[in-house]
C-alpha positions in Angstrom: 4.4 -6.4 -25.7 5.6 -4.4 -22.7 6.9 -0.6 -23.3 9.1 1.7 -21.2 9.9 5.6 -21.1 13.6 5.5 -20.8 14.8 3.6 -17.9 10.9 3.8 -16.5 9.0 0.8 -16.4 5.7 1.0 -18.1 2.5 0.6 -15.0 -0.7 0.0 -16.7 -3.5 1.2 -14.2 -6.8 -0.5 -13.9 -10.0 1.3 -13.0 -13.0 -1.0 -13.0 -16.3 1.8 -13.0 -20.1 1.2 -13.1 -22.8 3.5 -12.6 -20.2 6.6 -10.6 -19.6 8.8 -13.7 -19.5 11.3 -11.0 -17.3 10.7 -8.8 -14.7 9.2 -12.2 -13.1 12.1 -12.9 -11.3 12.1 -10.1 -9.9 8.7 -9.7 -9.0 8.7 -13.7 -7.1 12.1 -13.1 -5.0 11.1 -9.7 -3.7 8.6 -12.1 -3.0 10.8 -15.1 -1.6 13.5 -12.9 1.2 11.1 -11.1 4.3 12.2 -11.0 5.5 8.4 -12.7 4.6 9.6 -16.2 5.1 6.2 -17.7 1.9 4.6 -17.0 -1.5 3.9 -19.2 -5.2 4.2 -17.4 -7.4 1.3 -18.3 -10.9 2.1 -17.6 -13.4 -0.9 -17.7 -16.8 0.8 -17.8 -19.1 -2.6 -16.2 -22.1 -2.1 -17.7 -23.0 1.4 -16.7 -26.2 3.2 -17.4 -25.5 6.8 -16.7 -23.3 9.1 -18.9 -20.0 7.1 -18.1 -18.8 6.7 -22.2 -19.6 10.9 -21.9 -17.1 11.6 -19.1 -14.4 9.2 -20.7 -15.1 11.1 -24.3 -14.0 14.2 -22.3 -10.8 13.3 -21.4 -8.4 14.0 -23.5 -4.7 12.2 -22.6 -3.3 9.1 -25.3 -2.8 7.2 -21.9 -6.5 6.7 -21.0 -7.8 3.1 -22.7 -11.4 2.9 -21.9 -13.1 -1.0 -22.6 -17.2 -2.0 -21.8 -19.0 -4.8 -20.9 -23.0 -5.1 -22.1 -23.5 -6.3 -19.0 -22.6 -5.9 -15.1 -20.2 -8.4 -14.6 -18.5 -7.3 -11.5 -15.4 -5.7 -10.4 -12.8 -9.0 -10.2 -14.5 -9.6 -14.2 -13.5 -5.7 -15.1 -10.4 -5.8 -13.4 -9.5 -9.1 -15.2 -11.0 -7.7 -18.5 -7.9 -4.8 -17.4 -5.4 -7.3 -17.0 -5.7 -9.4 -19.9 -5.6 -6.2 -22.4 -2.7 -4.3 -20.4 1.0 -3.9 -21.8 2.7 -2.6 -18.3 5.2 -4.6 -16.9 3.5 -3.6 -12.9 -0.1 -3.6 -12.9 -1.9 -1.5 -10.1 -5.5 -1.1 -9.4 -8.0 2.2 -8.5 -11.5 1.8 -7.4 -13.7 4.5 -9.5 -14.4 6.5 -6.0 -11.1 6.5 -4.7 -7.4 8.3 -5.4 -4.2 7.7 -5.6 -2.2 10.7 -4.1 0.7 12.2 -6.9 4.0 10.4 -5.2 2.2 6.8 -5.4 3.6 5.1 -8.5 7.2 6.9 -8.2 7.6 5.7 -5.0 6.6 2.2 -5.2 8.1 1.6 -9.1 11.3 3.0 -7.3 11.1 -0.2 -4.8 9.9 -2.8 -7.0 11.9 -2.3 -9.2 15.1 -2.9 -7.3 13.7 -5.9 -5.5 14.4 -9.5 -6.3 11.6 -11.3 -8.8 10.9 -13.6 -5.2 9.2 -10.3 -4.1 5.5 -10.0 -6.4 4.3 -7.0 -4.9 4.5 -3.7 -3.1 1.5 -2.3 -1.2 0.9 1.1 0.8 -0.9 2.9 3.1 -4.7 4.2 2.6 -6.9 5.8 4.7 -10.4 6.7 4.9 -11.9 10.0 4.4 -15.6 10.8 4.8 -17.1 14.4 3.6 -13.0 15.7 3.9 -13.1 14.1 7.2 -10.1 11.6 8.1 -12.6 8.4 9.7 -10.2 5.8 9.3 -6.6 4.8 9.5 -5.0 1.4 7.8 -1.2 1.6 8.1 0.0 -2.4 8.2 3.9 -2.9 9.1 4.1 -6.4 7.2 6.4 -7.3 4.6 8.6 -10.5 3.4 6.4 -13.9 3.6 3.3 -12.8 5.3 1.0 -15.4 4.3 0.2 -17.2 7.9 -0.8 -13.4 8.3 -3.4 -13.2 5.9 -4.4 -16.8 6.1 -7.7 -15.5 8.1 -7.8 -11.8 7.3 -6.5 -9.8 4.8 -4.8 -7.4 6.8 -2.4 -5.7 3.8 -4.0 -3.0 1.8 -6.9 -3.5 -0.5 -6.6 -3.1 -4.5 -5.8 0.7 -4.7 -2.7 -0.1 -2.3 -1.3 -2.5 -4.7 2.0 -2.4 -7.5 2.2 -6.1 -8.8 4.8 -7.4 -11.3 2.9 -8.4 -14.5 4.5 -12.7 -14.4 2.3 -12.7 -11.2 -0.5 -13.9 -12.9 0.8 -16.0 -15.0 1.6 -18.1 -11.7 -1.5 -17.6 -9.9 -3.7 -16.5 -12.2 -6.4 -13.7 -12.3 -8.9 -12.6 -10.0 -11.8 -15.5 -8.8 -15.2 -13.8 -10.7 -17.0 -16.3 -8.4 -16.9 -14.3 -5.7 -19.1 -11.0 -4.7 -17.0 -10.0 -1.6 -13.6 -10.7 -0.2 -12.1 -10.9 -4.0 -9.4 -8.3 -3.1 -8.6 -10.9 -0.1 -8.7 -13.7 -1.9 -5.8 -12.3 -5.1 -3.4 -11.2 -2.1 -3.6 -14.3 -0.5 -2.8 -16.4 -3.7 0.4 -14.1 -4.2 1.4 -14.2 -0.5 1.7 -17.7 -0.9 3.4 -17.8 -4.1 6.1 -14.4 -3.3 6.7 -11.6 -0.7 5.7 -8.6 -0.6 6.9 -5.3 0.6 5.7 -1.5 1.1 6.1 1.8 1.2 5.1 2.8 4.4 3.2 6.0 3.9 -0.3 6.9 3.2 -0.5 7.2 -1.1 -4.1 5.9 -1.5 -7.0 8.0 -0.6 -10.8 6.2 0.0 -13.8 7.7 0.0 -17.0 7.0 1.9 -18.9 9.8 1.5 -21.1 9.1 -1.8 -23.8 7.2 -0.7 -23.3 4.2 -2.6 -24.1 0.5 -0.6 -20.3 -1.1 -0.1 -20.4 -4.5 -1.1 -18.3 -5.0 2.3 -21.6 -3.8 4.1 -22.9 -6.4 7.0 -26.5 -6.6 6.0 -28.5 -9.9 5.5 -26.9 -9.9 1.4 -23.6 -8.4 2.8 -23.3 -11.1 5.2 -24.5 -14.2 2.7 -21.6 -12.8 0.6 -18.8 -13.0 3.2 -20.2 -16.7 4.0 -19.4 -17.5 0.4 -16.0 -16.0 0.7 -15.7 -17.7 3.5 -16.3 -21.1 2.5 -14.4 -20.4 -0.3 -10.9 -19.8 1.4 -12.2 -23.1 3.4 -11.4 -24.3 -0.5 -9.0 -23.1 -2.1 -6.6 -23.1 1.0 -7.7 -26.8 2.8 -4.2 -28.0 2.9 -2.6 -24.3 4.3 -5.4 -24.9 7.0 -5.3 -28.6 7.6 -1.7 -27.7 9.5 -3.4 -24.6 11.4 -6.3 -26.1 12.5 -6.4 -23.1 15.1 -7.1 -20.5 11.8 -9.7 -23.3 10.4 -11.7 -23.2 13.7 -11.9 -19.6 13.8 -12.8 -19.4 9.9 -15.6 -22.0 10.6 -17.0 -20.0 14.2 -17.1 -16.8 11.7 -19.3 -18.7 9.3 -21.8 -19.7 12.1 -21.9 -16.3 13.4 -22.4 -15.1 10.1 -25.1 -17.7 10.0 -26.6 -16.9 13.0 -27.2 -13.5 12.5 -29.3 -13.7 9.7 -31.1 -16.2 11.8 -30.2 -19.3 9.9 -29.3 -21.4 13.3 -29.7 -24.8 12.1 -26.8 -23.9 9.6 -24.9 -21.8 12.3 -25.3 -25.0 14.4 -23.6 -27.3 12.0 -20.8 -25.1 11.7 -20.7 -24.7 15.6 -20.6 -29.1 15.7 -18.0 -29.2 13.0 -15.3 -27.2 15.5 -16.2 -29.5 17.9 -15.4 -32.5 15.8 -12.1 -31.1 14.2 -11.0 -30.5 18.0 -11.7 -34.1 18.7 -10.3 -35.6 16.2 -7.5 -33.3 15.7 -6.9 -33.7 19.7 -7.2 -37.8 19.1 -4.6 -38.0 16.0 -2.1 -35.7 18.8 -2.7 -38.5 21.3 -2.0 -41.4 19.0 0.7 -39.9 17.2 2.2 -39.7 20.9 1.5 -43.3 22.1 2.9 -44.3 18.7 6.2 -42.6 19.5 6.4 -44.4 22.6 6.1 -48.1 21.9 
């Protein structure tokens, strides 16, 4: 059952943590200090062995909600462990070693709220700081139906940018645990194709590089088996979206072989390779008949 504070509508924040007790405190408390007081902090500790339960204890504030899993499950797991227990009408999403800066939830509640149901989700800006150091700027303009957009690349923001209206999921349904990379991509492509989406174009989301920690979006040998999954698997899930962009398909399939390739798997890069050449032919055949056809 959903709550509100007045006229607010209630945003329940989902933090999914494991093994960063560290760097917590400060993602929990750039929720908790927002200046949008009517929101609860879900914490999903994911099987953490340090002194995570210790910094949660600490924290004194009714809002903070703390689950754990026994085991290391993954973030799309923790963040649907989040979702399934949360009472907000928006959801929005932190990554334990980022921060949201104070305006984010006033500013995009203020939008959402006012926007037609056809429109599932409001993102923002974020950039990318390393040691205090701005490395990074990701400021996309797009907004309405954008999902030819991120058909190939997910070029909104990532989780932390996110305000989604809680029915969302009940359309599209939850975040794909299958996958070790790409997941973020893979929940904002399902909802571009079910809504729109708008934004607040301004930077409210803070991430940090600086901890030392592997990024599962690293492009080592296991970074780069990962995105082939993710890959693959958006070769799934949307086959009829790219069946009438063939274009998009080729240039999804060419990634998969170069992925292949450089990890020096070149009989599977090669098969990739062949299957572009076959999709041309027979996509540039079916154009040809489909033309004589018309004509007699």
């Amino acid at each position: 059952m959903s709550i509100s504070d007045g006229n607010n509508f209630l945003v329940s924040a989902i933090i999914p943590t494991h093994n960063r007790s560290r760097l917590l405190n400060r993602s929990i408390n750039s929720v908790l200090n927002q200046t949008y007081s009517a929101v609860d902090c879900i914490v999903i500790d994911d099987g953490s062995t340090d002194n995570t339960t210790e910094v949660i204890d600490e924290i004194k504030d009714d809002r903070l909600i703390f689950f754990s899993h026994k085991s290391n499950k993954g973030a799309s797991a923790a963040r649907n462990t989040g979702i399934r227990n949360s009472n907000g009408e928006f959801i929005a999403f932190l990554d334990d070693d980022d921060e949201w800066l104070p305006t984010k939830l006033e500013k995009q509640v203020e939008i959402l709220r006012n926007l037609p149901s056809k429109i599932g989700m409001v993102y923002c800006w974020m950039d990318y700081f390393e040691n205090g150091k701005l490395i990074y700027e990701h400021h996309p303009k797009l907004r309405g139906s954008v999902f030819l957009e991120v058909l190939e690349t997910q070029r909104l923001g990532g989780c932390p940018t996110l305000l989604v209206r809680k029915e969302v999921f009940d359309k599209i349904g939850l975040f794909d645990e299958s996958l070790p990379r790409g997941n973020d991509g893979d929940f904002i492509r399902r909802v571009c194709r079910e809504y729109e989406v708008d934004l607040v174009p301004e930077v409210l989301v803070k991430v940090h590089v600086d901890h030392g920690k592997k990024r599962i979006s690293e492009n080592d040998k296991v970074g780069l088996l990962n995105h082939i999954i993710s890959q693959k698997h958006k070769l799934k899930v949307f086959r009829r979206e790219l069946e009438n962009f063939p274009l998009i398909r080729n240039r999804i399939l060419k990634d998969i072989g170069d992925s292949y390739y450089r990890i020096g798997k070149k009989g599977l890069a090669l098969q990739y390779y062949i299957r572009i050449g076959v999709l041309y032919i027979l996509q540039f055949t079916i154009i040809k008949f489909n033309n004589w056809a018309e004509k007699y």
